[in-house]
GUTOR-495471 format. One record per atom (N, C-alpha, C, CB): atom name; residue number from 1; x, y, z. Coordinates in nm, 2 decimals. Glycine has a CB too. Example, Ala and Ser with C-alpha at 12.3 -4.5 7.8 and 13.67 -1.06 7.14 Angstrom:
! GUTOR-495471
R atom   n     xx     yy     zz
R    N   1   1.32  -0.57   0.78
R   CA   1   1.23  -0.45   0.78
R    C   1   1.32  -0.33   0.78
R   CB   1   1.13  -0.45   0.90
R    N   2   1.28  -0.22   0.71
R   CA   2   1.37  -0.11   0.71
R    C   2   1.29   0.00   0.79
R   CB   2   1.41  -0.06   0.57
! end
This chain:
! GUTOR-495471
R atom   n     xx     yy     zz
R    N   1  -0.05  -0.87   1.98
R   CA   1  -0.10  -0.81   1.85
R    C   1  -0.01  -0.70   1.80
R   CB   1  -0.24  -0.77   1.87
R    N   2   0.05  -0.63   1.90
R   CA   2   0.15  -0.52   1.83
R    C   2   0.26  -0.55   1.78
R   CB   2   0.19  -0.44   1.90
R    N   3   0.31  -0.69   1.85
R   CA   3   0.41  -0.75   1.74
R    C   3   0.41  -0.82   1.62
R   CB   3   0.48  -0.80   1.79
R    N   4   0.24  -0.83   1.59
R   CA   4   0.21  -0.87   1.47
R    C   4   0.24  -0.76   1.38
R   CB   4   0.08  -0.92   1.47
R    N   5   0.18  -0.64   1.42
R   CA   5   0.16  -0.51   1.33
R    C   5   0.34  -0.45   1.30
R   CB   5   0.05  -0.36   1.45
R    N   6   0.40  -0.45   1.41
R   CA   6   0.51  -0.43   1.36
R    C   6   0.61  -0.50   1.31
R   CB   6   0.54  -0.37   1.41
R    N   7   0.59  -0.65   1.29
R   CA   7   0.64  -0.72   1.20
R    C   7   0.59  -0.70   1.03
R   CB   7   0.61  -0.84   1.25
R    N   8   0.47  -0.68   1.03
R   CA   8   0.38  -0.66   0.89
R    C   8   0.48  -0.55   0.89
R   CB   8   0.18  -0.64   0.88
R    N   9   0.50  -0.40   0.95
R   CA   9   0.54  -0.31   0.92
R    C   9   0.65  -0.30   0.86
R   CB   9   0.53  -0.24   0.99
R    N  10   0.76  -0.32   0.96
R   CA  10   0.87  -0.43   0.87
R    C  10   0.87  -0.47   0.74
R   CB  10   0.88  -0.54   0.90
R    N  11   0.82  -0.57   0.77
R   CA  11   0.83  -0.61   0.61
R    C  11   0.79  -0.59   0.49
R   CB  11   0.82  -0.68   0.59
R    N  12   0.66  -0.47   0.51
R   CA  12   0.63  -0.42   0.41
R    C  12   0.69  -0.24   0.35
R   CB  12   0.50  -0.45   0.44
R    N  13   0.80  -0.27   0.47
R   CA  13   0.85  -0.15   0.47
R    C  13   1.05  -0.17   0.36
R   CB  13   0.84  -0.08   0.69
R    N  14   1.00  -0.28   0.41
R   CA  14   1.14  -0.35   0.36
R    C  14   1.10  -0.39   0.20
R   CB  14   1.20  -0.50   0.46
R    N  15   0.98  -0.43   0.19
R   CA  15   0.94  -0.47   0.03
R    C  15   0.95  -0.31  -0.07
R   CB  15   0.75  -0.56   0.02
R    N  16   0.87  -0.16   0.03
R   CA  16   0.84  -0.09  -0.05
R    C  16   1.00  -0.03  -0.05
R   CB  16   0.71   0.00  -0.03
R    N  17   1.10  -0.07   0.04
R   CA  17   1.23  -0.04   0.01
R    C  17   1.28  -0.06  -0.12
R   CB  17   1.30  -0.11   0.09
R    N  18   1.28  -0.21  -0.11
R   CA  18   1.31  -0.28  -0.22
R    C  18   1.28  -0.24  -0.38
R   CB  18   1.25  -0.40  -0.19
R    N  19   1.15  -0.21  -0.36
R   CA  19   1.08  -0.15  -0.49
R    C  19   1.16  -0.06  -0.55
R   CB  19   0.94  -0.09  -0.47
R    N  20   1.14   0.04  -0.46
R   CA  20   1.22   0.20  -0.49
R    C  20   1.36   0.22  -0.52
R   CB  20   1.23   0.28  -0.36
R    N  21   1.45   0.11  -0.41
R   CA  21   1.59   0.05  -0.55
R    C  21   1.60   0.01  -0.64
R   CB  21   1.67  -0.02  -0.54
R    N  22   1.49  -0.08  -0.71
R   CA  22   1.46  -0.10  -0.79
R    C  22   1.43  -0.02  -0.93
R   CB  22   1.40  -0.15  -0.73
R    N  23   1.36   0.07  -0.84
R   CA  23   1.29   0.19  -0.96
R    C  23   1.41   0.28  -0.99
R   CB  23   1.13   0.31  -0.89
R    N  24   1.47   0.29  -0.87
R   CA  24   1.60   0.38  -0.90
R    C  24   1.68   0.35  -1.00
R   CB  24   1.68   0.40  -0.80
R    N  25   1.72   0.20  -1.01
R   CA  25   1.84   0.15  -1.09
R    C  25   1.78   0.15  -1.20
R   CB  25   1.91   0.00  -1.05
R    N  26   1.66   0.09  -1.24
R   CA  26   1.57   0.11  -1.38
R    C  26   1.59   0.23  -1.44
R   CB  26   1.41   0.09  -1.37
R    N  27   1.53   0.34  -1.36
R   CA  27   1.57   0.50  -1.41
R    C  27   1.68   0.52  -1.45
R   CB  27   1.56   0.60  -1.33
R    N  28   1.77   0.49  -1.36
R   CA  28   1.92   0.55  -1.42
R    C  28   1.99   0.48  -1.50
R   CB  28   2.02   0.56  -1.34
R    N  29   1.96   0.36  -1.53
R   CA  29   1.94   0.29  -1.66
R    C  29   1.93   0.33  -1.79
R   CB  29   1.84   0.23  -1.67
R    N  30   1.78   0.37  -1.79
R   CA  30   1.74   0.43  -1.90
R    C  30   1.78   0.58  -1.90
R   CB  30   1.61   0.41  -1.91
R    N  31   1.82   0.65  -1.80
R   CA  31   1.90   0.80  -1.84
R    C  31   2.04   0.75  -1.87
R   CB  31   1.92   0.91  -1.70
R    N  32   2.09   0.68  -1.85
R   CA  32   2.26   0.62  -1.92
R    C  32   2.27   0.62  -2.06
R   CB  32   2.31   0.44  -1.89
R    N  33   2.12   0.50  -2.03
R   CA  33   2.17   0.44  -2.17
R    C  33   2.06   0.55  -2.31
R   CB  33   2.12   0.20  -2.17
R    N  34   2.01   0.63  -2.23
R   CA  34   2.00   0.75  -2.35
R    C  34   2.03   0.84  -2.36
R   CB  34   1.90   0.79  -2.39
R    N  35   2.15   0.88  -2.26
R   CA  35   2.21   0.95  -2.26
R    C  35   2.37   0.97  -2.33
R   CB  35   2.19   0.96  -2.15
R    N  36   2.44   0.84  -2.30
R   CA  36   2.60   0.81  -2.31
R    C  36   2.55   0.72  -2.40
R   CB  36   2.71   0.76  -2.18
R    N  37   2.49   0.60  -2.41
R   CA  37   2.47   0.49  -2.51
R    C  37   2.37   0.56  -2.63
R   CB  37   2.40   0.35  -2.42
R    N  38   2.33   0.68  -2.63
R   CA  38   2.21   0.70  -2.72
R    C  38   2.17   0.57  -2.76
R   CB  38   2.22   0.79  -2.85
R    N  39   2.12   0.47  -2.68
R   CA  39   2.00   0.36  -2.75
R    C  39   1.96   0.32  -2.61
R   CB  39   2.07   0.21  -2.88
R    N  40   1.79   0.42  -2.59
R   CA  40   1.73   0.35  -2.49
R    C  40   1.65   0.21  -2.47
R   CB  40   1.67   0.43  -2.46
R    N  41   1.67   0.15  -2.38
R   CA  41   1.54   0.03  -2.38
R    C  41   1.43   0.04  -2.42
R   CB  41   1.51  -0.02  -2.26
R    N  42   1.36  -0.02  -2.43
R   CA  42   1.20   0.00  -2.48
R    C  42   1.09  -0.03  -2.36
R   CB  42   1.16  -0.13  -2.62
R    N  43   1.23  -0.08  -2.27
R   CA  43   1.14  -0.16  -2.14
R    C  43   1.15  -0.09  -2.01
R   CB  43   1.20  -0.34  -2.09
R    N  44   1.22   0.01  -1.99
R   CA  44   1.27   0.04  -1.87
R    C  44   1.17   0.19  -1.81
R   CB  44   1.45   0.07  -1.91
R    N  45   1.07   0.26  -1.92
R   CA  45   0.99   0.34  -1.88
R    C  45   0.87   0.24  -1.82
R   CB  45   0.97   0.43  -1.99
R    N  46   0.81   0.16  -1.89
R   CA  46   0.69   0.03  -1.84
R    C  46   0.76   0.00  -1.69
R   CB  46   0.69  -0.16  -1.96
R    N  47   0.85  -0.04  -1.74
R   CA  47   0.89  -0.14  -1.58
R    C  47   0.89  -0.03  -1.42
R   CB  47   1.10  -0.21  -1.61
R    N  48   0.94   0.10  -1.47
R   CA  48   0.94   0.19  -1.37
R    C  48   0.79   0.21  -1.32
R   CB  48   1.01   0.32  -1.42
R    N  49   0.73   0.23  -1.44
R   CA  49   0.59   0.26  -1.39
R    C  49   0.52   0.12  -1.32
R   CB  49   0.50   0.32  -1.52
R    N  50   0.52   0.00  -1.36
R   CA  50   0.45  -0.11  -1.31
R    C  50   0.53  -0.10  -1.16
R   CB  50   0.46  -0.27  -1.42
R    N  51   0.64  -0.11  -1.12
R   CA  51   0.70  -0.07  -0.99
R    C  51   0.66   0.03  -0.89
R   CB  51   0.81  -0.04  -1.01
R    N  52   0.63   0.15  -0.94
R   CA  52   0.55   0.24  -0.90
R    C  52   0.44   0.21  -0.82
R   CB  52   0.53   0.31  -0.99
R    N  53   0.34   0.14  -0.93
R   CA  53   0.22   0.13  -0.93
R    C  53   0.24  -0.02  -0.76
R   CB  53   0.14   0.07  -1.14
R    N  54   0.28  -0.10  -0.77
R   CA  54   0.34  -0.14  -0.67
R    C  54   0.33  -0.06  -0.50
R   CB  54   0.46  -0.14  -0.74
R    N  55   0.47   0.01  -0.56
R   CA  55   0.49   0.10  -0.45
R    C  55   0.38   0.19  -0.40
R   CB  55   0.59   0.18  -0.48
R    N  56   0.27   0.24  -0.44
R   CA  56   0.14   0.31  -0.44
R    C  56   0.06   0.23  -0.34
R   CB  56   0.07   0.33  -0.58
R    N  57   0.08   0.11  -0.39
R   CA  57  -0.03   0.00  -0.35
R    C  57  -0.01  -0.06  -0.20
R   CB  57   0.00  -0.14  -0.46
R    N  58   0.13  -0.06  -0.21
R   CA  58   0.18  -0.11  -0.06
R    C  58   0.21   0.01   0.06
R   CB  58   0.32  -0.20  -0.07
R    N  59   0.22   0.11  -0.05
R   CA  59   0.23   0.25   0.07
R    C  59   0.10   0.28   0.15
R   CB  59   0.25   0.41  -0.01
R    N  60  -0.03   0.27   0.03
R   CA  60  -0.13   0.32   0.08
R    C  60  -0.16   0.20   0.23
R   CB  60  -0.25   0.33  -0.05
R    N  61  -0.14   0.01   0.17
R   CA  61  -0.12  -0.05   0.31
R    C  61  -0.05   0.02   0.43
R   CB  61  -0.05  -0.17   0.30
R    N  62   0.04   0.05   0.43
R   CA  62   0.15   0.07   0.50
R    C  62   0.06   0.17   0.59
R   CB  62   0.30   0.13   0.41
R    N  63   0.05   0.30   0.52
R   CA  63  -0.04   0.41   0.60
R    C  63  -0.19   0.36   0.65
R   CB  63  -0.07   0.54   0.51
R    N  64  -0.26   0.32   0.60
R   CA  64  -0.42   0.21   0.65
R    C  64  -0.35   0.16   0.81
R   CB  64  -0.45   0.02   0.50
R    N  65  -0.25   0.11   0.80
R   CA  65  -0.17   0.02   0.90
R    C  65  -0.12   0.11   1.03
R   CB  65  -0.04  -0.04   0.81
R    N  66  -0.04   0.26   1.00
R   CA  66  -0.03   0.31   1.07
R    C  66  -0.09   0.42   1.10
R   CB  66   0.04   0.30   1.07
R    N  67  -0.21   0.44   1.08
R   CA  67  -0.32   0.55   1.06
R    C  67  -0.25   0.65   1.04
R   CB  67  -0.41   0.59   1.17
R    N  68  -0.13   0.66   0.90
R   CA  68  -0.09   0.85   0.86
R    C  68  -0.14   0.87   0.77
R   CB  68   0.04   0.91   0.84
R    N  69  -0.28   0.85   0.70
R   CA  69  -0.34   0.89   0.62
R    C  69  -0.37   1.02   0.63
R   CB  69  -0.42   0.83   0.61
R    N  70  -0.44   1.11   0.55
R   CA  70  -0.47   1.26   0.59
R    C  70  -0.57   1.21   0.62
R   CB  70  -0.46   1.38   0.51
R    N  71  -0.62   1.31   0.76
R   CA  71  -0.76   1.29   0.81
R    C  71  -0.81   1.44   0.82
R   CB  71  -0.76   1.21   0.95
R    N  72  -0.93   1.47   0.86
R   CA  72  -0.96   1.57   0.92
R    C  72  -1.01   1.53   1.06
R   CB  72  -1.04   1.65   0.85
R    N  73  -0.93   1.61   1.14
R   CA  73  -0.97   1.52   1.30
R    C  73  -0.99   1.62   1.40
R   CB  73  -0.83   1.41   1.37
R    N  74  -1.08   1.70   1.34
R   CA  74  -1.13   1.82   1.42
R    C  74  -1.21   1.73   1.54
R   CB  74  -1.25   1.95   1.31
R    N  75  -1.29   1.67   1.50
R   CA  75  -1.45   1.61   1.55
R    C  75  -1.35   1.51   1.71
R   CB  75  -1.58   1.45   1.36
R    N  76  -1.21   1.47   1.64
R   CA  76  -1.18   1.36   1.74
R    C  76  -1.14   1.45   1.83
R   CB  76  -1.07   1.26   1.70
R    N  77  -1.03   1.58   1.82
R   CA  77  -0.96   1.64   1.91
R    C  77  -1.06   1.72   2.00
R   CB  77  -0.86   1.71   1.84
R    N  78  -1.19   1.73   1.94
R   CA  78  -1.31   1.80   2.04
R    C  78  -1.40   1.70   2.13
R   CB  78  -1.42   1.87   1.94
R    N  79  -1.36   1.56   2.08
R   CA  79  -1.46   1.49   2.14
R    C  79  -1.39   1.40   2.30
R   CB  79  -1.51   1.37   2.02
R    N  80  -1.48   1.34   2.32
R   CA  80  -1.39   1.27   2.44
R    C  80  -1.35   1.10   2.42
R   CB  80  -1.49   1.28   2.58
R    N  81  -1.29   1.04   2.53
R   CA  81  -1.24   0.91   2.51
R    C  81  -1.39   0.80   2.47
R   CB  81  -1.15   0.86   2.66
R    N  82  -1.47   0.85   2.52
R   CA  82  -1.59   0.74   2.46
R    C  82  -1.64   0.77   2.34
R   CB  82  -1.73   0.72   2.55
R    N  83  -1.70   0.88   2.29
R   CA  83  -1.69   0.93   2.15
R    C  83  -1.57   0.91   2.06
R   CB  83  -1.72   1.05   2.16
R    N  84  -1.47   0.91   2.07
R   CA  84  -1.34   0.90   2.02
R    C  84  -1.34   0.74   1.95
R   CB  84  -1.22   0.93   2.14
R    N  85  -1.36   0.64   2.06
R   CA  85  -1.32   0.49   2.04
R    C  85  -1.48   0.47   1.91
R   CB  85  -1.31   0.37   2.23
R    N  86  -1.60   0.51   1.95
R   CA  86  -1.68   0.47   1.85
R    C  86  -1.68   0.52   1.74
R   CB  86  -1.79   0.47   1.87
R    N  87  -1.61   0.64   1.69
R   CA  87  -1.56   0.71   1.57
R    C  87  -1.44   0.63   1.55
R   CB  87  -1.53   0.86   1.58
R    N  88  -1.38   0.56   1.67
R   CA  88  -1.27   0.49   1.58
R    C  88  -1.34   0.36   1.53
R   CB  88  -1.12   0.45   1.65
R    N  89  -1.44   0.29   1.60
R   CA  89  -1.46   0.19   1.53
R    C  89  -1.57   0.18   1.43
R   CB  89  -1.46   0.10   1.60
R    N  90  -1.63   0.31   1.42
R   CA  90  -1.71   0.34   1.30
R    C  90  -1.60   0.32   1.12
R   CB  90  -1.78   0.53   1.34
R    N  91  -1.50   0.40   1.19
R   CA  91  -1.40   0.45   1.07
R    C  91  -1.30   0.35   1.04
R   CB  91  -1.33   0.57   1.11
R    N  92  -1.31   0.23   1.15
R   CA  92  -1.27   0.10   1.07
R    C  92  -1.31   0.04   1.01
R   CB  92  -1.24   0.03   1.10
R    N  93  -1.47   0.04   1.01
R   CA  93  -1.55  -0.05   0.97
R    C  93  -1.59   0.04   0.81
R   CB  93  -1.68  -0.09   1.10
R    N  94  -1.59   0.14   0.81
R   CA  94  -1.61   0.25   0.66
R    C  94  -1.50   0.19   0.61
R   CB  94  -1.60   0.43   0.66
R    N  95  -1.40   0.18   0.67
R   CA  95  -1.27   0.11   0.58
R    C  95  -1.26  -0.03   0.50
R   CB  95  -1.15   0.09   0.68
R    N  96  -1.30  -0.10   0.59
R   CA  96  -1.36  -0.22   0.58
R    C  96  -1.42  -0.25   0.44
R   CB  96  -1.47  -0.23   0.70
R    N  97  -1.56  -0.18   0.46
R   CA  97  -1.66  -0.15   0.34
R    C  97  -1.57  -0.12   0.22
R   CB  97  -1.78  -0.02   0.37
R    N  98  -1.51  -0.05   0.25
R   CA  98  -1.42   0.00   0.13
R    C  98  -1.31  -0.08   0.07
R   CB  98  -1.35   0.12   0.18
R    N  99  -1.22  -0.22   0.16
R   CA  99  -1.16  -0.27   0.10
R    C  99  -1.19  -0.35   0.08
R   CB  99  -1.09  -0.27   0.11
R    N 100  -1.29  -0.45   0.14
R   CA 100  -1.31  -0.63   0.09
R    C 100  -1.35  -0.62  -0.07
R   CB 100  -1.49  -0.74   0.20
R    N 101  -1.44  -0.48  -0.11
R   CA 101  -1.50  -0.51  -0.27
R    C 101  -1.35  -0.47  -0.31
R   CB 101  -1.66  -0.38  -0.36
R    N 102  -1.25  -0.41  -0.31
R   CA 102  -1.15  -0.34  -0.33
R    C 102  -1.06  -0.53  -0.34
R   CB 102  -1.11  -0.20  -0.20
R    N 103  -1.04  -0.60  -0.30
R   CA 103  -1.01  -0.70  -0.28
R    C 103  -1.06  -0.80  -0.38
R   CB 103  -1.04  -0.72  -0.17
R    N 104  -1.17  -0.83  -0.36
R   CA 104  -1.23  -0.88  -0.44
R    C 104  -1.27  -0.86  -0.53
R   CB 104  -1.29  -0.91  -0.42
R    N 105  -1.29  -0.74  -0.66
R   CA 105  -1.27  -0.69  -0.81
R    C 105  -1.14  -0.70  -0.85
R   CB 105  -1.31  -0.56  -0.84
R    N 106  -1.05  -0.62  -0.72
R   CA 106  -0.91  -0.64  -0.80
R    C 106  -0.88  -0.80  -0.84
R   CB 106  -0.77  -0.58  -0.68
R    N 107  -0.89  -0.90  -0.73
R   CA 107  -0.90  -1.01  -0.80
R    C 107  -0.97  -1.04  -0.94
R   CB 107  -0.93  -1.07  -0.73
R    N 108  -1.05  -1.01  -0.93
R   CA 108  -1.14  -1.02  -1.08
R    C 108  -1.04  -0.91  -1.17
R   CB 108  -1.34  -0.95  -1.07
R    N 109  -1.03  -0.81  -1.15
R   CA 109  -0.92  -0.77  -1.24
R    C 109  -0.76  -0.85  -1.27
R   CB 109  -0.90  -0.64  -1.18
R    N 110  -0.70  -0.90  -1.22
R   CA 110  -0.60  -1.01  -1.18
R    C 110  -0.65  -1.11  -1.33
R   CB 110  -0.62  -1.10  -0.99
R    N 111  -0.79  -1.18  -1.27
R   CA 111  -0.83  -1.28  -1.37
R    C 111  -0.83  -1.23  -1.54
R   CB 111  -0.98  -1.31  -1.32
R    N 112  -0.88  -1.11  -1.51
R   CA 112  -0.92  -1.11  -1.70
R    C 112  -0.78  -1.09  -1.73
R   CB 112  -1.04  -0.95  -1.78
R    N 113  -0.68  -0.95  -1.66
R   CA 113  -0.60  -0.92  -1.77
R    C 113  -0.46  -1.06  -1.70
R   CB 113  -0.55  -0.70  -1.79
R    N 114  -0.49  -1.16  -1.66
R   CA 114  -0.38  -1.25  -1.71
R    C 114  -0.32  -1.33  -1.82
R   CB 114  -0.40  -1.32  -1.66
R    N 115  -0.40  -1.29  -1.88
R   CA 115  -0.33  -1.36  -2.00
R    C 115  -0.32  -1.22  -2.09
R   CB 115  -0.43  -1.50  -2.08
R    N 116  -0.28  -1.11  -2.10
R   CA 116  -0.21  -0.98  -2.14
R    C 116  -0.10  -0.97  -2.07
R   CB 116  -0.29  -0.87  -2.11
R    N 117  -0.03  -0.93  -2.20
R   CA 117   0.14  -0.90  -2.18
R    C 117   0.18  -0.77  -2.22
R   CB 117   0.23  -0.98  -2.27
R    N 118   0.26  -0.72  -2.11
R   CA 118   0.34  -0.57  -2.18
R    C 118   0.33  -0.60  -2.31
R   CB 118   0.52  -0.55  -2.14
R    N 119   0.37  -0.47  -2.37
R   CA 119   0.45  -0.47  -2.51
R    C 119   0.56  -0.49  -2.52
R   CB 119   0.46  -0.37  -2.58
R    N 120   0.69  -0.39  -2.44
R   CA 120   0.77  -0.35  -2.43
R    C 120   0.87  -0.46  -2.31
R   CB 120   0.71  -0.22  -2.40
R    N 121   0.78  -0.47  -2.18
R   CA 121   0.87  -0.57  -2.15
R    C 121   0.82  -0.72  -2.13
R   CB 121   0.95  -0.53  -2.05
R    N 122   0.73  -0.79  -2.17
R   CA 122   0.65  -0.89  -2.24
R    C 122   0.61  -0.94  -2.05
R   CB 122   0.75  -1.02  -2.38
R    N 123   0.61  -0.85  -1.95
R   CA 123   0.55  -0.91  -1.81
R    C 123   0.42  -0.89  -1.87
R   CB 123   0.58  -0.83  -1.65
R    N 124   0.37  -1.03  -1.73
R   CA 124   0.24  -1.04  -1.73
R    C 124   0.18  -0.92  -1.68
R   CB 124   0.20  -1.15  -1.67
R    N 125   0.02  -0.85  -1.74
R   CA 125  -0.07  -0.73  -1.67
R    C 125  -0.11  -0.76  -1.55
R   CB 125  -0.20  -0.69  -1.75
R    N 126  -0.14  -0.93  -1.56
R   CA 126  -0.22  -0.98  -1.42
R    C 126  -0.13  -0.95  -1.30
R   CB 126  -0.26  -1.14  -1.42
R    N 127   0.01  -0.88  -1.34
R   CA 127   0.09  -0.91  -1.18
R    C 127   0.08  -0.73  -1.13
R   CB 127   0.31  -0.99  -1.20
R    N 128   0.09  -0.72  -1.27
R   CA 128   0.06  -0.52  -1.26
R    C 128  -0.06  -0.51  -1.16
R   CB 128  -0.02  -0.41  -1.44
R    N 129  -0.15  -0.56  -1.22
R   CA 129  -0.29  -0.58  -1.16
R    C 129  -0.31  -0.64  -1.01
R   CB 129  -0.37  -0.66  -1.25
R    N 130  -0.23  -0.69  -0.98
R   CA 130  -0.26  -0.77  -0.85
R    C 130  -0.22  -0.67  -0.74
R   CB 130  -0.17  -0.90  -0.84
R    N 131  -0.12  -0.55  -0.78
R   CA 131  -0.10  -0.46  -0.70
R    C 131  -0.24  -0.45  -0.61
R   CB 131  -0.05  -0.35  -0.77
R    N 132  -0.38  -0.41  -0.66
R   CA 132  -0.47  -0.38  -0.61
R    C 132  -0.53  -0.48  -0.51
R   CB 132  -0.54  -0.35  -0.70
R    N 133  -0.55  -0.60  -0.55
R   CA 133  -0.58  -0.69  -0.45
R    C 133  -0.49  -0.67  -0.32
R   CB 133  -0.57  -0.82  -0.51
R    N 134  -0.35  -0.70  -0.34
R   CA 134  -0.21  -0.76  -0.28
R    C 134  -0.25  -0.60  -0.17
R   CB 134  -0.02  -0.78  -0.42
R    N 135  -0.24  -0.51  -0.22
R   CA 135  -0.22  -0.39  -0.11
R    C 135  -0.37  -0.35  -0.01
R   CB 135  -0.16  -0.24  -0.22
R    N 136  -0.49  -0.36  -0.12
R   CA 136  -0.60  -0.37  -0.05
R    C 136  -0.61  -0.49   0.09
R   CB 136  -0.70  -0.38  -0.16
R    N 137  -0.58  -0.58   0.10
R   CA 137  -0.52  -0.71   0.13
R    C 137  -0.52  -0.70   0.26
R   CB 137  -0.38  -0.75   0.08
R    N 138  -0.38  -0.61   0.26
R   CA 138  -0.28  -0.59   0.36
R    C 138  -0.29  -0.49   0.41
R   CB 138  -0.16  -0.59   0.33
R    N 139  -0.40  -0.39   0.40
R   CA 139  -0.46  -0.28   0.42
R    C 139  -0.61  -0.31   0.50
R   CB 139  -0.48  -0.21   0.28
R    N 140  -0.68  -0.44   0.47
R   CA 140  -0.77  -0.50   0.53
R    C 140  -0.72  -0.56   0.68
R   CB 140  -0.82  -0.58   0.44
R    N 141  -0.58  -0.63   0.65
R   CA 141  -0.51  -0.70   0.76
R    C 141  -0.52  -0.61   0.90
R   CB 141  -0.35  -0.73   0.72
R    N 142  -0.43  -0.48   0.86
R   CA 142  -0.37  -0.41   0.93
R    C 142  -0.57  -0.34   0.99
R   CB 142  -0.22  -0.31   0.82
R    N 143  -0.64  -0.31   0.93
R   CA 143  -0.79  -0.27   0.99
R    C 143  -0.85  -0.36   1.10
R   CB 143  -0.89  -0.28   0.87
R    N 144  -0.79  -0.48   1.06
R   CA 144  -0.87  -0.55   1.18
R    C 144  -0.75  -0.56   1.27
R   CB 144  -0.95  -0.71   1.16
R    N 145  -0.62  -0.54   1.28
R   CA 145  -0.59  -0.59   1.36
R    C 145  -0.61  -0.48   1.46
R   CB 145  -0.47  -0.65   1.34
R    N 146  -0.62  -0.36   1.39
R   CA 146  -0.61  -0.23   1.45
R    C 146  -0.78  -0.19   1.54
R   CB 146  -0.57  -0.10   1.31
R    N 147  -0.89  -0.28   1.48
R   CA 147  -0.97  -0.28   1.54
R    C 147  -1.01  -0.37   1.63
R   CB 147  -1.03  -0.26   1.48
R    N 148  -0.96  -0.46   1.65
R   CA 148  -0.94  -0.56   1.74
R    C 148  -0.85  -0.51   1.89
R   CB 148  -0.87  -0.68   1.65
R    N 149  -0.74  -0.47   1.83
R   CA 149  -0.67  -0.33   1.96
R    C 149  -0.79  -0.24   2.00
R   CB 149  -0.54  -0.19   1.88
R    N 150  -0.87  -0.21   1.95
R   CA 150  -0.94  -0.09   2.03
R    C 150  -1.09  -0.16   2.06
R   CB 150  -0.95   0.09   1.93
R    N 151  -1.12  -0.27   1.99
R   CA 151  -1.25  -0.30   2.07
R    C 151  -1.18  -0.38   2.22
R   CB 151  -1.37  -0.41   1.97
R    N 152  -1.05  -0.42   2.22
R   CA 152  -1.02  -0.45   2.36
R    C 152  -0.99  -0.36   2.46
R   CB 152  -0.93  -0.52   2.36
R    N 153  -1.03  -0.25   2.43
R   CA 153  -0.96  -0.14   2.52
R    C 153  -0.85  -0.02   2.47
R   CB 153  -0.89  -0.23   2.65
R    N 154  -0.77  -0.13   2.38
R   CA 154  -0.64   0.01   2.31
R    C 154  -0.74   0.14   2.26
R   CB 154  -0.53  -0.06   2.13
R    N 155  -0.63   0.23   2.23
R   CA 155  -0.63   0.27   2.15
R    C 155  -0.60   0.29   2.01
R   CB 155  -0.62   0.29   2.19
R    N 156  -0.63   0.41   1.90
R   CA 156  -0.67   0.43   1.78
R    C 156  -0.51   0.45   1.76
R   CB 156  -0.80   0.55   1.73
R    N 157  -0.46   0.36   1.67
R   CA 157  -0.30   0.36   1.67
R    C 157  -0.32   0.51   1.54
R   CB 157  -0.20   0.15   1.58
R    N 158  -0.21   0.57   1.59
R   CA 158  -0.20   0.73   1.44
R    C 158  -0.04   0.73   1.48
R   CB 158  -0.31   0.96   1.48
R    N 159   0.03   0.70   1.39
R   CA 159   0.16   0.75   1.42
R    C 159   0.18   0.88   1.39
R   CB 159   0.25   0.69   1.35
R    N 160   0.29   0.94   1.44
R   CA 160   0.30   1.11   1.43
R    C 160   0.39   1.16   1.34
R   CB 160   0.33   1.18   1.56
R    N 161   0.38   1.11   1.21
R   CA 161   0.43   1.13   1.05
R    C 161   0.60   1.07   1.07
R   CB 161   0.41   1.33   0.99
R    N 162   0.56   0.96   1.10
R   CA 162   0.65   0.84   1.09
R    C 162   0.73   0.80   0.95
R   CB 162   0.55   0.71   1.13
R    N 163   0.84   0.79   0.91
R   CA 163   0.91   0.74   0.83
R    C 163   0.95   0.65   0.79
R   CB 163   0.96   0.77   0.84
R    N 164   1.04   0.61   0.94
R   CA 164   1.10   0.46   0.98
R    C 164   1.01   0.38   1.01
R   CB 164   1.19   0.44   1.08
R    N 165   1.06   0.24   1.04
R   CA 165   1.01   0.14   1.08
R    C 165   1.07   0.11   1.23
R   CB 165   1.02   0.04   0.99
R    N 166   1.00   0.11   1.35
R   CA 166   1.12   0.12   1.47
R    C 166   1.17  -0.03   1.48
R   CB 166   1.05   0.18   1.65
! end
């Protein structure tokens, strides 16, 4: 199971790569070409932001995944290894609650605004929108796998403000 997690990590670490060169080249784009070309795109502020919105979506997976969310973890560092594991699997299951509706509206959101188009750069809203589903998703994935590790005995995976992907 850990080489499930750190394959997902991988590669979602390599997609929110991807994104971010992405967003970069768009930006400097549009600082060129309104800067030296004075005639900016109409599309290249939308597009940065729908990318963003993206990158938000799969970061917040990414951390869900490797527990570096901000926590307050007074209650854990005072408690012991049996209190510890049922606060962890209380606090997966709050997560839980929190992403299947998160999953399932964003889909419903997906549905309505599919047939809505940028202005600017005539993409579909429904793919903007799917960010929510797509990252809640993969944010659900990474909960069970992580609670499935600790109802077998592991422990509560927290990386220690991890960057890379090892």
């Amino acid at each position: 199971m850990q080489k499930l997690l750190k394959a997902i990590d991988r590669g979602l670490f390599a997609a929110i790569a991807i994104l971010l060169m992405a967003m970069v080249a768009n930006v400097a784009w549009q600082v060129f070409s309104r800067h030296v070309l004075d005639d900016p795109p109409t599309w290249t502020e939308e597009i940065a932001r729908y990318v963003f919105t993206w990158q938000i979506f799969l970061g917040a997976a990414l951390a869900f995944g490797r527990g570096t969310h901000i926590v307050v973890d007074i209650v854990l560092a005072l408690s012991g290894p049996a209190l510890r594991r049922v606060l962890g699997i209380l606090s997966y299951l709050a997560c839980l609650a929190l992403l299947f509706p998160l999953v399932k509206f964003g889909i419903a959101m997906v549905g309505l605004t599919s047939n809505t188009y940028a202005a600017a750069s005539g993409l579909n809203i429904g793919v903007v929108y799917a960010a929510l589903p797509v990252g809640a998703a993969i944010g659900a994935i990474y909960v069970i796998l992580n609670l499935a590790i600790l109802l077998r005995g592991g422990a509560v995976r927290q990386d220690e403000a991890s960057t890379m992907v090892d």
